[in-house]
Residue frames as qw, qx, qy, qz and C-alpha x, y, z in Angstrom:
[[0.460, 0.884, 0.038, 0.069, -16.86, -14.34, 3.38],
 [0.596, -0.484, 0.333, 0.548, -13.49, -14.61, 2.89],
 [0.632, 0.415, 0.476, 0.450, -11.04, -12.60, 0.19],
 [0.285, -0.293, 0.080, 0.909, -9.54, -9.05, -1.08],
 [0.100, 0.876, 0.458, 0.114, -11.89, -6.29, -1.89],
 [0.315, 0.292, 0.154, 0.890, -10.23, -3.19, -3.86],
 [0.046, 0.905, 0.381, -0.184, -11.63, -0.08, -2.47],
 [0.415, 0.360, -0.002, 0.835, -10.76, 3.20, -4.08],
 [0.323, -0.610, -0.612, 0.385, -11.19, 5.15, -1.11],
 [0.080, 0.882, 0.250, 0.393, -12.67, 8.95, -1.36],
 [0.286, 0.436, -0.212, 0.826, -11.02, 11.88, 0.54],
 [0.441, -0.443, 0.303, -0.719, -11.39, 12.78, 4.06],
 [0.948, -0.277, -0.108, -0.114, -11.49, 8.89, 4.88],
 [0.213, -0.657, 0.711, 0.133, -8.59, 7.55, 6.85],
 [0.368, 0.307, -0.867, -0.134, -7.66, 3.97, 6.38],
 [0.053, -0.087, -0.989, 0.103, -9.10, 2.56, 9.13],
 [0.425, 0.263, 0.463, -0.732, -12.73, 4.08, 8.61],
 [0.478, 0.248, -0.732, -0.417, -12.39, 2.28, 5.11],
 [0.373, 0.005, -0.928, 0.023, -12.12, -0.94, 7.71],
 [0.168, 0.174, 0.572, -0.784, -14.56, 0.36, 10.15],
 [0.650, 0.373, -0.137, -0.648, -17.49, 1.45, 7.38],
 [0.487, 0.257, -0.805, -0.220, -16.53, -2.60, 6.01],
 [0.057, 0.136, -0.901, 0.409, -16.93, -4.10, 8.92],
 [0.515, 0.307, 0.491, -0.632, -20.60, -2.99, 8.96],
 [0.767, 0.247, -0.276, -0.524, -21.45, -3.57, 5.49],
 [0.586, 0.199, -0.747, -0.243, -19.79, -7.17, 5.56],
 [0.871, -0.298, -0.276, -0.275, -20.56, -8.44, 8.84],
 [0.855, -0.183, -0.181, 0.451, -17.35, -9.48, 10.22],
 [0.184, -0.948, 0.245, 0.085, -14.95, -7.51, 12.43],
 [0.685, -0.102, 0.503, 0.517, -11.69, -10.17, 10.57],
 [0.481, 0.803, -0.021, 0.352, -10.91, -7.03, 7.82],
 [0.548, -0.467, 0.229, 0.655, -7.49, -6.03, 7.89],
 [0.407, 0.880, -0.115, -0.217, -6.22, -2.97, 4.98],
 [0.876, 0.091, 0.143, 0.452, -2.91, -3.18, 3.02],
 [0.404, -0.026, 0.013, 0.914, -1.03, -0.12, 3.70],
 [0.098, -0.722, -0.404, 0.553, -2.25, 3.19, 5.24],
 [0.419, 0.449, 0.408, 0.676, -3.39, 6.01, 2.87],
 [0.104, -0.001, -0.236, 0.966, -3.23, 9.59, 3.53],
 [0.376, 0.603, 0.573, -0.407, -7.14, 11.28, 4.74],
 [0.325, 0.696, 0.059, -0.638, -6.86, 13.41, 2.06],
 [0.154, 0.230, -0.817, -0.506, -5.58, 11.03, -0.87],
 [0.796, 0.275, 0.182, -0.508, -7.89, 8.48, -2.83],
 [0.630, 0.475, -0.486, -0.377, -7.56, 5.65, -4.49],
 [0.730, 0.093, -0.677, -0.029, -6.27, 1.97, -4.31],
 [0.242, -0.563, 0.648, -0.452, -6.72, 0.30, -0.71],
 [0.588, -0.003, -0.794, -0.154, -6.87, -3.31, -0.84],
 [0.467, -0.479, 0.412, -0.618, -8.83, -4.78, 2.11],
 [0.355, 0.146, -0.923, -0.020, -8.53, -8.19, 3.38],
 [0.634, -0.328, 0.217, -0.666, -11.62, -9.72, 4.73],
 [0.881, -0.038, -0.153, -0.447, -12.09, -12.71, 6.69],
 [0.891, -0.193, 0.295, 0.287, -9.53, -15.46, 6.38],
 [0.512, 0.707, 0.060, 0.484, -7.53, -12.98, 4.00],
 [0.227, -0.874, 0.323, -0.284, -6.69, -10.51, 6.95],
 [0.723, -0.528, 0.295, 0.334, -3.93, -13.02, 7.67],
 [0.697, 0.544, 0.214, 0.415, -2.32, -12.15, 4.43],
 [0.021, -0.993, -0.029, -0.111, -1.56, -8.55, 5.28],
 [0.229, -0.792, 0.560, 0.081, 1.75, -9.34, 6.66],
 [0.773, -0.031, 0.628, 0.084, 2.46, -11.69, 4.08],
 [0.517, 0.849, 0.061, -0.092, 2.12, -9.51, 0.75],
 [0.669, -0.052, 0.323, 0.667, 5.62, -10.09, -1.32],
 [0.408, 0.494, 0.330, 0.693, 4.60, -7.40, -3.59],
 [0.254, -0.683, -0.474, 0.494, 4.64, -4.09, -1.83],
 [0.248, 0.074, 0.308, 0.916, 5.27, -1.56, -4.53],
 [0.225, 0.795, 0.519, -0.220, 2.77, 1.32, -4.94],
 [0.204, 0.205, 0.452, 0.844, 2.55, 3.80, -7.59],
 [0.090, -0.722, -0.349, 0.590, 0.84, 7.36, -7.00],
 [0.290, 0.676, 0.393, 0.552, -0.42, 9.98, -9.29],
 [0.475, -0.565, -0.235, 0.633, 0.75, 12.96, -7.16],
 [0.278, 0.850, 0.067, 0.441, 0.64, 17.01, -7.70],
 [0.541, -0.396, -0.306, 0.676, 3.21, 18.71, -6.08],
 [0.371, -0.866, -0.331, 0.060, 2.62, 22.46, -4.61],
 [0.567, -0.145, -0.348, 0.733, 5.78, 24.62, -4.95],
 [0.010, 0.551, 0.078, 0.831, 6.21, 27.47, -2.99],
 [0.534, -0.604, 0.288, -0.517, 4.73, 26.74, 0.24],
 [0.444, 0.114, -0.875, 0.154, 6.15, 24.11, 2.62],
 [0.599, -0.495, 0.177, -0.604, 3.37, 23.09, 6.07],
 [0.459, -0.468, 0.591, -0.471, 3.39, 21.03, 9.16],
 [0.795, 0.070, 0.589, -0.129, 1.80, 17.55, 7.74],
 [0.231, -0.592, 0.526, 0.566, 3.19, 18.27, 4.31],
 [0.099, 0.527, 0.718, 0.443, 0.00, 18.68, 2.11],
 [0.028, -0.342, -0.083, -0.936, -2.14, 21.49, 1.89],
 [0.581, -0.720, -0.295, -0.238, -4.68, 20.74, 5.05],
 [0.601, -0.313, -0.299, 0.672, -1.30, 21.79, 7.38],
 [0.203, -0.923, 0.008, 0.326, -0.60, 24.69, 8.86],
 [0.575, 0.744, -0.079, 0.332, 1.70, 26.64, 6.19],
 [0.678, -0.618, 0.078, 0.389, 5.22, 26.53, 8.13],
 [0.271, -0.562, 0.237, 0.745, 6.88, 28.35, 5.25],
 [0.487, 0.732, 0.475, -0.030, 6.12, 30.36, 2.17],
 [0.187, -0.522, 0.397, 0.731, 8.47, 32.26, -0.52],
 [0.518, 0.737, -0.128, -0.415, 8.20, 33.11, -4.04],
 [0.761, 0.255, 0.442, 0.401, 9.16, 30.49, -7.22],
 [0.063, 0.565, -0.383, -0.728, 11.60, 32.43, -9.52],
 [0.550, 0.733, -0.164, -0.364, 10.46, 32.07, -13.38],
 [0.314, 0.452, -0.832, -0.073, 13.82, 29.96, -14.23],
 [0.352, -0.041, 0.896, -0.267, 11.72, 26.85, -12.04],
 [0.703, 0.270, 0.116, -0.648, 9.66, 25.26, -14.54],
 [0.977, 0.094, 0.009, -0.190, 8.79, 22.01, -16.55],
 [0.674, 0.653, -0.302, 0.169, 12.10, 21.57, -17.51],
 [0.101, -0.520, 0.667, -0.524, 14.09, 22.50, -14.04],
 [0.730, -0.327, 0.322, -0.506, 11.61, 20.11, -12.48],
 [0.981, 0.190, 0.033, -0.029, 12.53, 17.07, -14.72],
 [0.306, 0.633, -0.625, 0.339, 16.23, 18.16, -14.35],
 [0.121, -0.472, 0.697, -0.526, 16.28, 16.97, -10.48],
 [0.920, -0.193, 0.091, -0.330, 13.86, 13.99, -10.39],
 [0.774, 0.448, -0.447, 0.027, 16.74, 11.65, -11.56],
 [0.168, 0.403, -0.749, 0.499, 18.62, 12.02, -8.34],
 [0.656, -0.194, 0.521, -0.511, 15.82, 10.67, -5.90],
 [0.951, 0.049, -0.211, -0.222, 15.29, 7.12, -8.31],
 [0.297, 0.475, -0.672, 0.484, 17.15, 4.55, -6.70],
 [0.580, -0.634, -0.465, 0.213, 17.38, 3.19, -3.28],
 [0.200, 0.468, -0.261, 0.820, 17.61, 5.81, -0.61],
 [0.294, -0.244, -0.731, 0.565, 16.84, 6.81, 2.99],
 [0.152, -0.521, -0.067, -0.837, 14.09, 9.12, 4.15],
 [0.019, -0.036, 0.722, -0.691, 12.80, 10.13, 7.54],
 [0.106, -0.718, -0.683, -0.083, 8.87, 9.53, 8.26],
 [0.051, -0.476, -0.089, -0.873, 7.12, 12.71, 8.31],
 [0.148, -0.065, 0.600, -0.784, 5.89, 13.50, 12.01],
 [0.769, 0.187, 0.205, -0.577, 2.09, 13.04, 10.50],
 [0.547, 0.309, -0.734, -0.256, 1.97, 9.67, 10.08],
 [0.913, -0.279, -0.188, -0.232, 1.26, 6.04, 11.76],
 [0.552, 0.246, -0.643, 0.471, 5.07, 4.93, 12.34],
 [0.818, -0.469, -0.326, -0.069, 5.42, 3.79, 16.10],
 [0.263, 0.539, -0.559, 0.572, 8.23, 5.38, 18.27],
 [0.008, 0.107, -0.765, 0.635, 8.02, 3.89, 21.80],
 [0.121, 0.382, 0.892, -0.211, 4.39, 2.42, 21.23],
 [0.280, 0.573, 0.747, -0.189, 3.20, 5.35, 19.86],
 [0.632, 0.496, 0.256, 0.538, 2.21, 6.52, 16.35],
 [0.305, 0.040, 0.192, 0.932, 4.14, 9.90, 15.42],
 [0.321, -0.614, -0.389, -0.607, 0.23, 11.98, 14.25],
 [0.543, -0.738, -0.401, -0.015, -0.51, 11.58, 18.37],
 [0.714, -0.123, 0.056, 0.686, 2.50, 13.12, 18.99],
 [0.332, 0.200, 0.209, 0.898, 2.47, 15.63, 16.57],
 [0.304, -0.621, -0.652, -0.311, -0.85, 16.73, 17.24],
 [0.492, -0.818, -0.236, 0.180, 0.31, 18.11, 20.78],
 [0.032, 0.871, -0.486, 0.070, 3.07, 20.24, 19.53],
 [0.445, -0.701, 0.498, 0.248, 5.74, 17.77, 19.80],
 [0.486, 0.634, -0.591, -0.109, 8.59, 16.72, 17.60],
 [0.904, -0.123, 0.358, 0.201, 10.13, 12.86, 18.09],
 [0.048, -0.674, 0.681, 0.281, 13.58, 12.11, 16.87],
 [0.935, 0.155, 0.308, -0.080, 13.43, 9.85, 14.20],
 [0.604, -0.261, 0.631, 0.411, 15.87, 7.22, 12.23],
 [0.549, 0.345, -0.256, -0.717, 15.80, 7.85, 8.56],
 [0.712, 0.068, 0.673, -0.186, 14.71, 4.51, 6.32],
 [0.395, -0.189, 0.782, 0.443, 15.52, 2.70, 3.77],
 [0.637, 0.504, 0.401, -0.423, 13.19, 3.35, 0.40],
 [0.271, -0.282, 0.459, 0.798, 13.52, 3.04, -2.87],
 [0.597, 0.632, 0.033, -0.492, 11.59, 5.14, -6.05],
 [0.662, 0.233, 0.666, 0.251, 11.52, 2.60, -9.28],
 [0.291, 0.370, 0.450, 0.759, 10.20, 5.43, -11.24],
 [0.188, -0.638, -0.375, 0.646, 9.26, 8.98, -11.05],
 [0.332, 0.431, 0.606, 0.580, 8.04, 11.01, -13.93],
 [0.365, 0.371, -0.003, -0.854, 6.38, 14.77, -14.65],
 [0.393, 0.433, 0.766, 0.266, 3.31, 14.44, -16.70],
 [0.049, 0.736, 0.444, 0.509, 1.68, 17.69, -16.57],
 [0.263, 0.039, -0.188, 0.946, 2.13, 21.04, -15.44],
 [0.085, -0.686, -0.689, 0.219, -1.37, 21.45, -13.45],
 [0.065, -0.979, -0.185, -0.060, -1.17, 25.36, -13.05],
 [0.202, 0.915, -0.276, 0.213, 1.83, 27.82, -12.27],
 [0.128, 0.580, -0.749, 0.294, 3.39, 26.39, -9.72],
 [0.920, -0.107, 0.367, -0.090, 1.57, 22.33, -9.84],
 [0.143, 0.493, -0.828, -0.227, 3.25, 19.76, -11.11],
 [0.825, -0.239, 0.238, -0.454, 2.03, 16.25, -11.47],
 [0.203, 0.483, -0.851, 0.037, 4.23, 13.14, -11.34],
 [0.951, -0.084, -0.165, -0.248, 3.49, 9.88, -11.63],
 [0.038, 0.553, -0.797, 0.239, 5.89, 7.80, -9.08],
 [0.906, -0.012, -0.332, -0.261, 6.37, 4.20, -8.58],
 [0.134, -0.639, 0.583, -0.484, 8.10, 3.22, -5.18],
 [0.574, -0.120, -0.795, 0.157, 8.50, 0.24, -2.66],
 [0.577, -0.484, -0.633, 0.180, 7.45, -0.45, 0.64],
 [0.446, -0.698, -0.340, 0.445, 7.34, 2.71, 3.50],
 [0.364, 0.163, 0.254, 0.881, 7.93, 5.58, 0.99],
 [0.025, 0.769, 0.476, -0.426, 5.86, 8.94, 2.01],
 [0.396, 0.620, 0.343, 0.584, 5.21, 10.86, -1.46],
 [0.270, -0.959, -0.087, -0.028, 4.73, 14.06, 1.02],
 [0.636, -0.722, 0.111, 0.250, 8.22, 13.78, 1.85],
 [0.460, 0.185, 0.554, 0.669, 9.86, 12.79, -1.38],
 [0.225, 0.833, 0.239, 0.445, 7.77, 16.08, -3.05],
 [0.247, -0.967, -0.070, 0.010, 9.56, 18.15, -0.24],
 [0.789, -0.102, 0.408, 0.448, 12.57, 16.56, -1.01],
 [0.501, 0.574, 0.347, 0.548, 12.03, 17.53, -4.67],
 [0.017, 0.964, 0.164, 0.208, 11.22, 21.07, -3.63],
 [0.570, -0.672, 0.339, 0.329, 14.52, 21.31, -1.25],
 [0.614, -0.008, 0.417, 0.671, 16.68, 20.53, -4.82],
 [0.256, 0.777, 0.429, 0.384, 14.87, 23.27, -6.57],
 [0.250, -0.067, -0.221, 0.940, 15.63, 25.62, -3.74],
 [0.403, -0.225, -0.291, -0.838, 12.26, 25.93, -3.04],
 [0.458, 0.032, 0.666, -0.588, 9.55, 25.04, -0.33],
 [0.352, -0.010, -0.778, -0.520, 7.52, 22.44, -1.58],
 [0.556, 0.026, 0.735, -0.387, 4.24, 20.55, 0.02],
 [0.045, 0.036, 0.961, 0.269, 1.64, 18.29, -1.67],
 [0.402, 0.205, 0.290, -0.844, -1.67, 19.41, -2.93],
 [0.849, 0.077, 0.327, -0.408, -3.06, 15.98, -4.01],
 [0.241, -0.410, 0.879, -0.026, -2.73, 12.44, -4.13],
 [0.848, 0.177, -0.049, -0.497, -4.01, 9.33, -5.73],
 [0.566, -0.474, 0.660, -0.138, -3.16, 5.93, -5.58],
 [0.520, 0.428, -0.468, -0.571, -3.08, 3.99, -8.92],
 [0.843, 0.072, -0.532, 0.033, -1.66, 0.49, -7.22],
 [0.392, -0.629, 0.616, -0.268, -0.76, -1.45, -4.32],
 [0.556, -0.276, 0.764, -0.177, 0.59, -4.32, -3.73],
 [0.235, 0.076, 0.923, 0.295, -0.10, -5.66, -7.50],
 [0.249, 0.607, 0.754, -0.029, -3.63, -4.36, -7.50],
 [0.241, 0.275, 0.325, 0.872, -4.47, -1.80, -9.93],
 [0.252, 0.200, 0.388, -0.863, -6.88, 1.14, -9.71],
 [0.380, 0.106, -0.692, -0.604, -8.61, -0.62, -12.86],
 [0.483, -0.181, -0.851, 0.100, -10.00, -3.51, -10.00],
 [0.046, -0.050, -0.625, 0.778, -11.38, -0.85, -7.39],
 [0.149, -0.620, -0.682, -0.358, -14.39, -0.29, -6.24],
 [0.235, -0.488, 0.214, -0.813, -16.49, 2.79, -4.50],
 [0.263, 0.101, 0.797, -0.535, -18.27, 2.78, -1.48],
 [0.639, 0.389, -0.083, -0.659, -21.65, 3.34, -3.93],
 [0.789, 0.134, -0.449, -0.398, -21.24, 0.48, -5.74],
 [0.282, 0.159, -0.890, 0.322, -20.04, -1.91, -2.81],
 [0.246, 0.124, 0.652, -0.706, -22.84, -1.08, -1.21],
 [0.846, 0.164, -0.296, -0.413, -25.33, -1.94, -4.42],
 [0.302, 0.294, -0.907, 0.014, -23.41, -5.18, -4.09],
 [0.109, 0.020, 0.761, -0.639, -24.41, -5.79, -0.42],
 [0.523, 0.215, 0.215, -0.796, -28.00, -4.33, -1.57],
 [0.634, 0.393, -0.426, -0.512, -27.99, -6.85, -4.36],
 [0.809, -0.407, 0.365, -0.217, -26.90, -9.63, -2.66],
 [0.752, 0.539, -0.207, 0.317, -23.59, -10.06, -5.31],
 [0.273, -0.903, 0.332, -0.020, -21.11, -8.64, -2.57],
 [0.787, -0.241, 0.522, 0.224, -18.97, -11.77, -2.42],
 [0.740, 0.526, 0.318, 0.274, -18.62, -11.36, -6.32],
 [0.264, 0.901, -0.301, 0.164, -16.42, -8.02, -6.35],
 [0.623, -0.512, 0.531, 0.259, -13.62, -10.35, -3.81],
 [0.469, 0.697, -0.541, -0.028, -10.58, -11.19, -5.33],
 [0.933, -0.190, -0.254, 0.168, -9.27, -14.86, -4.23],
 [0.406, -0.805, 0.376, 0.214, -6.57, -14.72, -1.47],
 [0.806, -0.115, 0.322, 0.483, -4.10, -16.45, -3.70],
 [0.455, 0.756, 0.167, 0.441, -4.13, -13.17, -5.87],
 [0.306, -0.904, 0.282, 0.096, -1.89, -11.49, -2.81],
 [0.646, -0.438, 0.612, 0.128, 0.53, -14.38, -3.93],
 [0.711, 0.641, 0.178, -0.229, 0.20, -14.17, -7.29],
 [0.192, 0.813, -0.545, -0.069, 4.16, -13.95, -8.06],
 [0.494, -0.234, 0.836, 0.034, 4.92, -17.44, -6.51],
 [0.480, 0.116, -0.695, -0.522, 4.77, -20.26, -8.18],
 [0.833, -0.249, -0.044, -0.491, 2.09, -23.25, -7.66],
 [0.155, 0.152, -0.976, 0.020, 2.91, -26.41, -6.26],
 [0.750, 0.058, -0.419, -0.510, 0.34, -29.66, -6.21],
 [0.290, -0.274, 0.780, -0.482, -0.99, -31.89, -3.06],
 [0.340, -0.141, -0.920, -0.137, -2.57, -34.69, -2.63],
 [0.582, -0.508, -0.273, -0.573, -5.71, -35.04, -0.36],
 [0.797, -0.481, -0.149, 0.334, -3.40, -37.09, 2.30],
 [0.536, -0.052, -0.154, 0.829, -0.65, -34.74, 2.05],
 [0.457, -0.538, -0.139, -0.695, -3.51, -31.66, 2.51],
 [0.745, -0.546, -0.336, -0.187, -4.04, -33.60, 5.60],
 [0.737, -0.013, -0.178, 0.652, -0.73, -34.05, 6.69],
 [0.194, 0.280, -0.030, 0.940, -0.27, -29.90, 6.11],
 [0.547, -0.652, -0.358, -0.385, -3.38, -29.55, 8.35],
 [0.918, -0.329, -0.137, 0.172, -1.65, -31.26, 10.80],
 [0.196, -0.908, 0.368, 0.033, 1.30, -29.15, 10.75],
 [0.764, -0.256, 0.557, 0.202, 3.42, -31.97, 9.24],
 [0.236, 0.614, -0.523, -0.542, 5.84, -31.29, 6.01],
 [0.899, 0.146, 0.345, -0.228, 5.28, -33.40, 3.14],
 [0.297, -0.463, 0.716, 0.429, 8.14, -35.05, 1.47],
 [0.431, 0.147, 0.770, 0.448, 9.56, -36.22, -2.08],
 [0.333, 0.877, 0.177, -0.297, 7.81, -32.77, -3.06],
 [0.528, 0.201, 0.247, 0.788, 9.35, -32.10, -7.11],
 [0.143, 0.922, 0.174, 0.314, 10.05, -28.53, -6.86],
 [0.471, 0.490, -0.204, 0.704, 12.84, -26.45, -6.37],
 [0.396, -0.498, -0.483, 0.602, 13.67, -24.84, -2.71],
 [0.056, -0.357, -0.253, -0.897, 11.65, -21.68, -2.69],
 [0.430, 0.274, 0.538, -0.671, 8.28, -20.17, -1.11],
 [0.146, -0.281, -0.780, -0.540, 5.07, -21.73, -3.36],
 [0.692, -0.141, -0.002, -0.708, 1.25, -21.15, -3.48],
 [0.210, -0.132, 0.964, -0.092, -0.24, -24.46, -2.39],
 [0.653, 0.140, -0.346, -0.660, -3.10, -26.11, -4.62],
 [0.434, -0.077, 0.894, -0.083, -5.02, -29.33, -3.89],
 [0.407, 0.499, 0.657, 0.392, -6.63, -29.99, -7.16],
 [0.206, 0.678, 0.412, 0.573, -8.18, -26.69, -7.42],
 [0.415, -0.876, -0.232, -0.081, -8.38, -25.44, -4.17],
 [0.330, 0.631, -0.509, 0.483, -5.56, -22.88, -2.50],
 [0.785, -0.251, -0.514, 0.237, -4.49, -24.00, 0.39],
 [0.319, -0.922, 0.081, 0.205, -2.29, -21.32, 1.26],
 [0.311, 0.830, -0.456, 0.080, 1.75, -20.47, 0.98],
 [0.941, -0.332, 0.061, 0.021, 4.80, -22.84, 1.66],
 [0.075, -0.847, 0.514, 0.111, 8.40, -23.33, 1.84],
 [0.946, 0.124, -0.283, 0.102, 10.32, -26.24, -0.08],
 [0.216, -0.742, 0.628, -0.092, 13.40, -27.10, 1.72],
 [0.087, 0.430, -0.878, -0.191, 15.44, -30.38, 0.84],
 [0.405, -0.212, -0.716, -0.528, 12.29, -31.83, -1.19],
 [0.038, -0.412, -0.787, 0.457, 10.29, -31.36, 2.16],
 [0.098, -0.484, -0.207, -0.845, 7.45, -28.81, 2.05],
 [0.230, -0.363, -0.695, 0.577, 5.98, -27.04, 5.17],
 [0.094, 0.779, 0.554, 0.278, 3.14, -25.18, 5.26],
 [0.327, 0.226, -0.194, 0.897, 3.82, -21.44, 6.05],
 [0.458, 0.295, 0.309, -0.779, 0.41, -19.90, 6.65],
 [0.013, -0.403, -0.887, -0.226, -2.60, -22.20, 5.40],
 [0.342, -0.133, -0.118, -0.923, -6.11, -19.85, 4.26],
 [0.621, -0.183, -0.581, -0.493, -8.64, -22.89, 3.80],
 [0.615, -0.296, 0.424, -0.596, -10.98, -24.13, 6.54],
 [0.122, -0.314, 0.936, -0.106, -10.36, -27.23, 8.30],
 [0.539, -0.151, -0.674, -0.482, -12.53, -30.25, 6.99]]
């Protein structure tokens, strides 16, 4: 069983009990996830099973996009509302739909932000959460992110907000809503999250655990995968022969290849092959998916 299975994952699951709870329904311990999702958020987590879990560090498209309520008025320790409240003040009246869409404009853009202490990031081997967990604080570097888009939709209750934000790679909505709340002049935290997309894949393509498991029960499981060439879906294709397929087996570039110097999907008649690099009309195989003949 090889191939990407959308889960929209429920609340109170981390990321890797997504790949843990998979591992039993599909048999195989080769699942790998595409980007960690808070316990308490939901929605898009692409999971790579099989000969897919080498993709994971291969995904060109890393953008995600989050349906997100920010919380003002209190600001806590993991920066959502299952922390410990680490401050708490009163919203003046003059903060409202209007003030909020005044100050989103300055966070779009690239910019830098620090991981939040709860989180997976690695300092000296180990993540930040184990860390934080025992009372302590690590000194971290900020990082490079940037927000594409960042919208208000709807004014949940006095003092929600919800905003729909569309960001690249290693961006922590928890932090960016405290952000927001810090221009307001106001504590801010996050009192829920939802994932709409990752990595290309919409929320339109997920699936629950309920109906992955009919799958399994039905013996259709293989039918909710998505092909691995849909992680790679932005390249273009390039066209092998059945000796030059052999050749890229073999770890040997095939030449007099028409196509422009770039990365490509690789296709022998129909089948993907995997990803590749032209380079003065040579092609070499980068990472190859399909099982040797």
């Amino acid at each position: 069983m090889h191939g990407i299975l959308i889960v929209d994952k429920p609340q109170g699951f981390t990321s890797f009990d997504v790949v843990a709870k998979l591992r039993g329904i599909c048999k195989t311990r080769k699942i790998g996830h595409g980007g960690p999702l808070d316990p308490m958020a939901t929605g898009v987590l692409p999971v790579f099973i099989g000969n897919a879990a080498k993709a994971v560090d291969l995904q060109p498209n890393s953008d995600k996009c989050y349906d997100a309520v920010m919380l003002l008025g209190k600001r806590t320790d993991t920066g959502d509302i299952t922390g410990t409240v680490l401050e708490e003040s009163a919203v003046p009246a003059s903060i409202d739909e209007a003030a909020v869409r005044a100050v989103l404009g300055q966070f779009l853009g690239e910019g830098m932000q620090v991981p939040p202490m709860y989180s997976a990031v690695k300092i000296n081997g180990q993540p930040l959460y184990k860390a934080a967990r025992k009372g302590e604080t690590v000194e971290r570097k900020a990082r490079p992110i940037v927000i594409h888009s960042l919208s208000l939709t709807e004014r949940v209750s006095a003092l929600e907000y919800r905003l729909q934000i569309h960001c690249g790679k290693g961006t922590y909505v928890r932090v960016l809503l405290e952000d927001i709340g810090r221009a307001l002049g106001v504590p801010a935290t996050m009192s829920a999250l939802r994932r709409t997309m990752a990595s290309g894949y919409p929320l339109e393509q997920a699936y629950s655990f309920e109906q992955i498991q009919a799958a399994k029960d039905e013996g259709r499981l293989e039918t909710l995968l998505l092909g691995i060439e849909t992680v790679f879906a932005a390249l273009d294709a390039v066209s092998v022969t059945a000796a030059q397929k052999q050749r890229l087996l073999n770890g040997a570039p095939v030449s007099r290849v028409n196509a422009q110097p770039g990365e490509y999907r690789i296709y022998c008649e129909d089948e993907f092959l995997g990803i590749g690099v032209v380079a003065d009309g040579s092609l070499r195989q980068k990472k190859l998916f399909c099982e040797r003949e």
